[in-house]
N, C-alpha and C positions, 0 to 999 in steps of 0.2 A: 922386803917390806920397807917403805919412805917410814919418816918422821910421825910424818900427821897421821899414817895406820895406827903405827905403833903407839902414839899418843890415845888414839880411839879406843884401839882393843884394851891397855890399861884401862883407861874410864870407866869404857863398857864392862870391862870385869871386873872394875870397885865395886860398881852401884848393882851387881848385879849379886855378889857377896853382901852388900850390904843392907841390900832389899830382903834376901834371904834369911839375914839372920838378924832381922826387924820383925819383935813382936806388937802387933797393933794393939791398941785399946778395944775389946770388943765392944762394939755398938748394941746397944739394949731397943727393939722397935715393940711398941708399943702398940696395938691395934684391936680393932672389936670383929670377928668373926662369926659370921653366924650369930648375931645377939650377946655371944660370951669375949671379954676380955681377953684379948692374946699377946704371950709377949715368946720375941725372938731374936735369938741372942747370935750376930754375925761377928764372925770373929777374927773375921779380917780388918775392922773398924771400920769409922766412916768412909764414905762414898766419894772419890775426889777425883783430880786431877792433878798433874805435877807435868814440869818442863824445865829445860835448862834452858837460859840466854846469854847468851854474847852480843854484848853492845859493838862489839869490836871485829873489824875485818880481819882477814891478813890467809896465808898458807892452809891454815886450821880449815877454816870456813869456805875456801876453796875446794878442800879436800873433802870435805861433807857437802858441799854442792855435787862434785863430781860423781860421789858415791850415792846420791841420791836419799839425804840421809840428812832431815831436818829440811827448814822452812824460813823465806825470810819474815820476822816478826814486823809485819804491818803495823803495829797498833804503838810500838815503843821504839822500834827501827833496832838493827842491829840483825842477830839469829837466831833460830830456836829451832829443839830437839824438844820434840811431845817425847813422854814416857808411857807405851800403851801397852805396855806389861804387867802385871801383876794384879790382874783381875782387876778390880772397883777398889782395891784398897789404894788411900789418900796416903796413908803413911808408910808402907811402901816402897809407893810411887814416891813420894819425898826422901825416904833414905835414897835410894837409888840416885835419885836427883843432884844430892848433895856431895854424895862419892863420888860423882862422876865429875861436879866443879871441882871439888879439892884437886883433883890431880890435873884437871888442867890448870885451877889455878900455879899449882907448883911448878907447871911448865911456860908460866908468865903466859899463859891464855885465859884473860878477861872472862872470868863466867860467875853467873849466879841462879841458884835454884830459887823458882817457882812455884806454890800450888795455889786451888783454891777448893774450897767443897764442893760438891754435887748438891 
């Protein structure tokens, strides 16, 4: 296994610990059914998205092209990795997000996590 695997599969096994044992806010939905007031309680929290970016090239980013694994960021330039696990939940998706920059940050690979709601 290279560098950049092994750099990956830590990532991908922080955020994936870290998603897991991320409790979300539950979200309270409010709505009228039938005539009668309904409320329902999702408790994975709000509905979102999340993603990591690299502004930055180099080996890393090679090695996630090769693998088929992330996307060049059109809109900021640089890289990104969507996170399209863990159901609809935002927060989550954001722990996940955020383990996966620390360790590359700690391996001097430029990243930062992303979300925004649904």
């Amino acid at each position: 296994m290279n560098t950049e695997n092994i750099i990956y599969t830590t990532a991908h096994l922080a955020g994936i610990a870290a998603a897991e044992n991320c409790t979300p806010n539950p979200m309270v939905v409010n709505y009228v059914a039938n005539g009668k007031p309904t409320q329902e309680v999702v408790e994975d929290g709000v509905c979102g998205f999340a993603w990591v970016n690299m502004p930055n090239r180099g080996k890393f980013v090679k090695f996630l092209k090769e693998q088929n694994i992330g996307r060049k960021n059109s809109y900021e330039g640089g890289y990104t990795i969507w996170i399209g696990d863990f159901n609809q939940s935002m927060q989550k998706k954001e722990s996940y997000a955020r383990a996966f920059c620390e360790v590359l940050n700690q391996k001097g690979i430029k990243a930062f996590a992303q979300s925004r709601m649904d």
